[in-house]
LOFIRO-534001 format. One record per atom (N, C-alpha, C, CB): residue in one letter; y, x, z. Coordinates in steps of 0.02 Angstrom, whole numbers, plus 50000, padded with zeros to 5 digits. Glycine has a CB too. Layout:
<rs>
AYXZ...
</rs>
This chain:
<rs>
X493794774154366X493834766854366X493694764354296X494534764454392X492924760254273X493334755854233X493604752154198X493414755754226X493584752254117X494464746854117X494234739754126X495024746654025X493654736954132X493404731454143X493714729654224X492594732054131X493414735154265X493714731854345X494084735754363X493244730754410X494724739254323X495254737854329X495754733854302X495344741254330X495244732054252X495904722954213X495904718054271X495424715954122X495284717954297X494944712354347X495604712954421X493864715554375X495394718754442X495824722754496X496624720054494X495794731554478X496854721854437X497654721954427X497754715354419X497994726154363X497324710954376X497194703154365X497474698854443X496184701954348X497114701854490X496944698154548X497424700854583X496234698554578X497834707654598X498044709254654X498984710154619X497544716654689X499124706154550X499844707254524X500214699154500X499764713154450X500424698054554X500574689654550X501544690254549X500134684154644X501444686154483X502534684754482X502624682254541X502994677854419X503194683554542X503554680454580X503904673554563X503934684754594X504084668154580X504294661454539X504844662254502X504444655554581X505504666754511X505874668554492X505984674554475X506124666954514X505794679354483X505924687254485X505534691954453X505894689654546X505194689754441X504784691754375X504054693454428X505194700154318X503914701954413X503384703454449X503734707354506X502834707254408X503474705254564X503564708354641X502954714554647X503404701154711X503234719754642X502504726554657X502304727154731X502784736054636X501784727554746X501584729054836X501054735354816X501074720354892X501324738454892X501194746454888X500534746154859X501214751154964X500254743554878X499294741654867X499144742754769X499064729154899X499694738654740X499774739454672X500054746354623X500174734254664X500514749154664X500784755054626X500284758854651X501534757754637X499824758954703X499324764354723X498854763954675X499014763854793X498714756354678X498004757554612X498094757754554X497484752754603X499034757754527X499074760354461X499184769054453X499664756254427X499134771454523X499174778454516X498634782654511X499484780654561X498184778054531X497424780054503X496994781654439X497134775954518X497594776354391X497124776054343X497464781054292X496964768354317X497064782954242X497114787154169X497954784454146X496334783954098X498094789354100X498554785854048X498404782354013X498814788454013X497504783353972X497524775753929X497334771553966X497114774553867X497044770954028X496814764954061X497594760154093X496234767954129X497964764254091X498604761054128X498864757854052X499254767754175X498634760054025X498954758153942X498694751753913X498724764253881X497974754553950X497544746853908X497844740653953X496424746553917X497804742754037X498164736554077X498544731954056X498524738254120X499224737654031X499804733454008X499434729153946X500524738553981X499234732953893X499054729953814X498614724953847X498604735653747X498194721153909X497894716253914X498254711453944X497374717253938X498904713453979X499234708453983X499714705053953X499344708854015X499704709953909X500094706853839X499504702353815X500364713453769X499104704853814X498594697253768X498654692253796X497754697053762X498744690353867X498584686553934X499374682853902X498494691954032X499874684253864X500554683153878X500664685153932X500784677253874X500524689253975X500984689154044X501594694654038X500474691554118X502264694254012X502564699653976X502904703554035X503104697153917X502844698554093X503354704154146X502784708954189X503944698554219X502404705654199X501634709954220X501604717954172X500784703854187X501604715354112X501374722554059X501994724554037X500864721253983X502684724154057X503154725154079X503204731554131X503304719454097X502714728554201X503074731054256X502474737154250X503194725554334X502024736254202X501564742154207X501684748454153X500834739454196X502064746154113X502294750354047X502844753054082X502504746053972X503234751154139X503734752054144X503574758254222X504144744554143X502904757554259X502514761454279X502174769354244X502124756954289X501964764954222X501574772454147X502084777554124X501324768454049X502644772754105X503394777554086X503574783154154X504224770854078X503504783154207X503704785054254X503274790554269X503774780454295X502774788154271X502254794754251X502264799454216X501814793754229X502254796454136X502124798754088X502594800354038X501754795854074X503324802854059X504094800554032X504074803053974X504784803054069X503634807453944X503594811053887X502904809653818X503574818153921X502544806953851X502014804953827X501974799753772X501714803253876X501744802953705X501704798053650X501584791553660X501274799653609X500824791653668X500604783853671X500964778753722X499824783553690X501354780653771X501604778053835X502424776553774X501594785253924X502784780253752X503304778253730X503164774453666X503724783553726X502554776053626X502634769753589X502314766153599X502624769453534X501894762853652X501424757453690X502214751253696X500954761653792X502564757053737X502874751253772X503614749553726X503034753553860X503924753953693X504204753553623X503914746353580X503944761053582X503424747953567X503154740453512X503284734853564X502114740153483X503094735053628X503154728253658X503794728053684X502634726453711X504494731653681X505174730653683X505254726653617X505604737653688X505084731353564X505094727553520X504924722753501X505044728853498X504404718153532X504054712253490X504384708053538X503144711553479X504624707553595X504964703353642X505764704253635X504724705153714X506074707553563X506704707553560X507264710753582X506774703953569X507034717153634X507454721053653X507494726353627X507424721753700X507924724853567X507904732553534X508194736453543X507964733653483X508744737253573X508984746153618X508474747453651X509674746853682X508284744653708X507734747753728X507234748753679X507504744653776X506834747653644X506284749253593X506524756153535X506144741353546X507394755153534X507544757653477X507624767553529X508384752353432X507664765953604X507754771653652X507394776653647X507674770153711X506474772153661X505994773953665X505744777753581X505664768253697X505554774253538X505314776553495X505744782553444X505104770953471X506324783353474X506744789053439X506444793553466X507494789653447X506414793853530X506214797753596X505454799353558X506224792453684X505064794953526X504444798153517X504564801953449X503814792953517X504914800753407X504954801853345X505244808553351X505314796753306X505674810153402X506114818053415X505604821853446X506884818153472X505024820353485X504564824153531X503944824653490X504424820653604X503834820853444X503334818353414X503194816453324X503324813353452X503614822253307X504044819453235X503574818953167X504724825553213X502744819553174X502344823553119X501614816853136X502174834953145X501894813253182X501164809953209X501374802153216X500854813553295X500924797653214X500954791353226X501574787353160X501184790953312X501314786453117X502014783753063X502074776953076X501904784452971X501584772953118X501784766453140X502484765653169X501314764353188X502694771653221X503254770653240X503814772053200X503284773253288X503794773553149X504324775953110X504474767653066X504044783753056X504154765753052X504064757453028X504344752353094X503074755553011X504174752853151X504404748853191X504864749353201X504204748253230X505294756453196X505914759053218X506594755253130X505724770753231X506154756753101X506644755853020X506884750153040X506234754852934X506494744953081X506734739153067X507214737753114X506264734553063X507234742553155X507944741653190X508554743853173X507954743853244X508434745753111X509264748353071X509394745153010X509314756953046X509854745552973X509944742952919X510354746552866X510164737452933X510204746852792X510324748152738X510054754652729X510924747152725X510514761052708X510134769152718X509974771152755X510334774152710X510174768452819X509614772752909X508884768152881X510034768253042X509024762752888X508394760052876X507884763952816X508544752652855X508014763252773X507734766252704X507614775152715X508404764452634X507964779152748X507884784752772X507084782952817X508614786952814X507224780552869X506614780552919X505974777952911X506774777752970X505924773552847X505004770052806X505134778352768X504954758752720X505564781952710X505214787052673X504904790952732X505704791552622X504974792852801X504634796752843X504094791952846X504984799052907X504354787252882X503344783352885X502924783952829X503254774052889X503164783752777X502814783052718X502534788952686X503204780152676X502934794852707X502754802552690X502204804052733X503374808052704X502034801752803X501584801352851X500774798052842X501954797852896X501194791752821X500534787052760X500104789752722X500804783052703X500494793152658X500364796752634X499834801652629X500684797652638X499934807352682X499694810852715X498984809252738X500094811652755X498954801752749X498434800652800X497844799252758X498584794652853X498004795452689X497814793452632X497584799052608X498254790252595X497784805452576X497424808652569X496944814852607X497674809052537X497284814252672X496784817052734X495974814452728X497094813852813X496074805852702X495574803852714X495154803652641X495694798052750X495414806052595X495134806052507X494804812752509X495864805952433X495234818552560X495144825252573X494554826652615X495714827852601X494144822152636X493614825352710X493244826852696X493334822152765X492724831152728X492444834252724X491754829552717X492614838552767X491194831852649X490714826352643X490194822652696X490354828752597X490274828852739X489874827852816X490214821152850X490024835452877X490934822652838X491324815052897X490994810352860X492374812752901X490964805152907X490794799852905X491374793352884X490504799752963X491374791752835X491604787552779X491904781252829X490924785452718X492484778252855X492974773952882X493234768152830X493544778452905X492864765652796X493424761552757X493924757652794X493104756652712X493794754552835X494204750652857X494804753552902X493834746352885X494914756952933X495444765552925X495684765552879X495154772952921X495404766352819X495864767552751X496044759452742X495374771652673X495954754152720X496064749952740X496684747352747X495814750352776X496804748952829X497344748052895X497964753952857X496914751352996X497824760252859X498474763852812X498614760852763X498394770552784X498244758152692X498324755852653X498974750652651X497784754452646X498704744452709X499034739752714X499774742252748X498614734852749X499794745752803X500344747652809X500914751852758X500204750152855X500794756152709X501034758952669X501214753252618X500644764052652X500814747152602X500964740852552X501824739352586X500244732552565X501794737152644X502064732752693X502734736352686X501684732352771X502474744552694X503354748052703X503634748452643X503444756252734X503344747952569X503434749752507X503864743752502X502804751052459X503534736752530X504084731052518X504524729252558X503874725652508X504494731452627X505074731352657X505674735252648X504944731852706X505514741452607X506074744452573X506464740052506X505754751352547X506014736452476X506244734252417X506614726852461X505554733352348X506654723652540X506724720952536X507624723652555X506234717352555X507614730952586X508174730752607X508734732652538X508164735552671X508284734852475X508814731252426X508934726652387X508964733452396X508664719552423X508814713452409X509234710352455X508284710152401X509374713452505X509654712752552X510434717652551X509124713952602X510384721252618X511014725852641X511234730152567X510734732252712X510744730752527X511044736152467X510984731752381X510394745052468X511014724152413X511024723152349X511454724952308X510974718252341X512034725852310X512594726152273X512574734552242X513284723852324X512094738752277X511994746152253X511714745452179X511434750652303X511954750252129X511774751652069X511254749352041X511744756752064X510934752252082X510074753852069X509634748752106X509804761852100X510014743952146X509554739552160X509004736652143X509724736752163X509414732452093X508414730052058X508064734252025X508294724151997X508024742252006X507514746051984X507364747852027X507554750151944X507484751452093X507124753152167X506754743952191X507964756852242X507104742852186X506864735252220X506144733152190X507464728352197X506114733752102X505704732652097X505044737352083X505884729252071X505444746052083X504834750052080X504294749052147X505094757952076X505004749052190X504444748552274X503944742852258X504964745452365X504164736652237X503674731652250X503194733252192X503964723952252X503294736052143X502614736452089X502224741852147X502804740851986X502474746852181X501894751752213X501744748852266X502054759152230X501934746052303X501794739252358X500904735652331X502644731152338X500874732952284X500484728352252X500114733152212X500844722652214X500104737952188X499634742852165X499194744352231X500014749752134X499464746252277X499114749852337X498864742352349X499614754752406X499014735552370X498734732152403X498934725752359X498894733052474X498564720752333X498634716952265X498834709352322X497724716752196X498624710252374X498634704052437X499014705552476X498044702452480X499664709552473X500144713152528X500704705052523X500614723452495X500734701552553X500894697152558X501724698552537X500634694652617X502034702452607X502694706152592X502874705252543X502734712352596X502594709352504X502484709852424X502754704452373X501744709952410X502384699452372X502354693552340X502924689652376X501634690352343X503134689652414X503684683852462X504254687252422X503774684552572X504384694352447X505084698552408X504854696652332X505144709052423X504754698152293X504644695952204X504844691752217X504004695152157X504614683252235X504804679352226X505544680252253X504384675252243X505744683752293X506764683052302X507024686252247X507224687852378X506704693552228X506854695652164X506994690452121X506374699552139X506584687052083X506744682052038X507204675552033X506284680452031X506984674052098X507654669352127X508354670852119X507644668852197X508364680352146X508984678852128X509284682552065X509364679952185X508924683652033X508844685551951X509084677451912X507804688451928X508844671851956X508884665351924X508204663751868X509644665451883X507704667151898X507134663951851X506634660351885X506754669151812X506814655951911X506124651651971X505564650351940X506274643352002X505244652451890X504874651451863X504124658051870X505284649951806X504714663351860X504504668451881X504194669051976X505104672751858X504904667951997X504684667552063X503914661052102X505454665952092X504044655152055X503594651652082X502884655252058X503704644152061X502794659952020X502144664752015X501974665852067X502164670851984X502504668852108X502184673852157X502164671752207X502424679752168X502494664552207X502514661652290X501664656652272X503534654452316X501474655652220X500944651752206X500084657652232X501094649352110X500404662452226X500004666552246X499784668652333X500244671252211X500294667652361X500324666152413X500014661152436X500764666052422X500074654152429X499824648852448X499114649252409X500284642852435X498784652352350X498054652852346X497564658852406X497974655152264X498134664152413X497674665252444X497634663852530X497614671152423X498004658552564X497874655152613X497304650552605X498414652352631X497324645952540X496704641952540X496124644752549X496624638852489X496004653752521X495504656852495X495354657152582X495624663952438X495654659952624X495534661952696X495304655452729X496204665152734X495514648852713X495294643652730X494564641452709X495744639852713X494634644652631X493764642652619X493224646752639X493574642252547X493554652352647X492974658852698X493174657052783X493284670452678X493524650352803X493654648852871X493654656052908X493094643452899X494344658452885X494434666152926X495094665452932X494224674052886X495454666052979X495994667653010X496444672552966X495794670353074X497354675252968X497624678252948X497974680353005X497844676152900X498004684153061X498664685053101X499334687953087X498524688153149X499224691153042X499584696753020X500234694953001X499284699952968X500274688852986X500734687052970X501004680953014X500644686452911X501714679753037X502014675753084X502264668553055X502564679753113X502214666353110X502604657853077X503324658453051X502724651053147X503794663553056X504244664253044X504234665952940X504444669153103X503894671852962X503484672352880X503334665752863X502684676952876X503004663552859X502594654752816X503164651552823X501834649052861X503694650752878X504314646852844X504614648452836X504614643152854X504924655152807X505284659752741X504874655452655X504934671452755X504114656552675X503874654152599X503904647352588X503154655952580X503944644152650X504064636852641X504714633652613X503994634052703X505264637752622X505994635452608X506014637652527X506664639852663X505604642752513X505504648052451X505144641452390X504794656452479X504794639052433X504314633352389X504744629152374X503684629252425X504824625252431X505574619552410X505994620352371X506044618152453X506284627752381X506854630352315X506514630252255X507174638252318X506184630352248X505674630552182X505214623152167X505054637452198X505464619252216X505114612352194X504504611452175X505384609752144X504214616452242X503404617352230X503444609852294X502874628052259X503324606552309X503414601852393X502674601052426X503764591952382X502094599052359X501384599352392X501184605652406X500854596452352X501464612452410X501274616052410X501604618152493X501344618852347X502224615952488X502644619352540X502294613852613X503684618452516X502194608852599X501814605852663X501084609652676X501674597152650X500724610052616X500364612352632X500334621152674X500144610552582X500744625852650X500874630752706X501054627852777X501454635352684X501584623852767X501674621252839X501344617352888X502094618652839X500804614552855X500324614252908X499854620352936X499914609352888X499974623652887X499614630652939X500014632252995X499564638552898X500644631553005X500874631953090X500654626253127X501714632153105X500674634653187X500474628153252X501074626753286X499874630553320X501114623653293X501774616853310X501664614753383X501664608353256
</rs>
């Protein structure tokens, strides 16, 4: 089958119910028993694009049944526990991949950190990050024949930025009061911004660093950096997803504290409202 007319297929023959989420008819679990593991995989991941969350729900939740052991199936449907807020469930699944699966995929080890806090947390990015790592120089390491991926390197890149400052954020946070806070806090974020000079992460935490150091001056550096390079994406009229509205009004309250105000409207009209 495929995944074109089976998106089409599942599209047409998997209708909610008004209340009950999705209702399955035999006709439906038959033709999800047909298909591949990644085709049942891509299903769900297109109805997540669609928003339809109980649909790619009831198919992740299919695939699992199948596939009870299967990497991509526990962290397919892991990330989308997670991005819809159910984190026991997300936090179930991706342990489950991380114990069966402990040497592969460091995305999940990042999705998982963020369901703990202070040293579990900080324990579970040095594995993602030792993984990162790895991948980084797997790919410095190839063989001259492979064929050259930048944008692969890229995508690790940015993720390894992201975990470097989400560590430094959890000791601005849960471990501020630890010793060593602001020298971990701020080694992570100097290697954060070495690896990636636009890791946004990056620049949002500094600016709390300084804030709560009490130097807004300092901090309005780095939040000013932020808001240039949104204009910059505006003047190459290119999109950012990567980052959430929740993010832009973290830097918006960040601006105000800093009595940046034309600046802080101006992020805030980048949400859509």
């Amino acid at each position: 089958v495929s995944t074109q007319s089976t998106w089409g297929i599942c599209l047409d023959l998997m209708e909610p119910e008004s209340n009950s989420g999705v209702q399955a008819q035999e006709g439906e679990v038959d033709l999800l028993g047909t298909l591949s593991r990644e085709e049942e995989i891509k299903v769900a991941e297109k109805f997540v694009e669609e928003l339809e969350f109980e649909k790619a729900r009831f198919v992740f939740e299919h695939a699992l049944g199948r596939f009870p052991d299967d990497e991509e199936v526990l962290n397919g449907y892991g990330y989308f526990l997670f991005n819809v807020k159910e984190s026991e469930a997300a936090k179930r699944l991706l342990e489950k991949s991380a114990k069966l699966y402990p040497e592969s995929n460091p995305k999940k080890y990042l999705q998982l950190a963020q369901l703990y806090s202070g040293l579990a947390a900080l324990e579970i990015y040095h594995k993602g990050i030792y993984l990162l790592e790895k991948e980084v120089v797997a790919y410095r390491d190839r063989p001259i024949t492979e064929e050259a991926n930048p944008e692969a390197l890229k995508d690790v890149q940015t993720d390894l930025s992201q975990a470097y400052a989400a560590m430094a954020e959890i000791y601005l946070t849960d471990l501020v009061y630890d010793e060593n806070a602001e020298a971990r806090s701020k080694e992570y974020l100097d290697k954060a911004l070495l690896i990636d000079e636009d890791c946004l992460d990056a620049l949002y935490q500094y600016s709390q660093f300084y804030l709560y150091k009490e130097i807004p001056d300092k901090a309005k550096e780095y939040l000013k950096q932020i808001v240039e390079y949104y204009k910059q994406l505006e003047n190459e009229e290119e999109d950012d997803e990567e980052y959430t509205e929740e993010f832009l009004l973290q830097v918006v309250r960040a601006l105000i504290e800093v009595s940046e105000f034309e600046d802080a409207a101006y992020i805030l009209s980048l949400i859509h409202i």
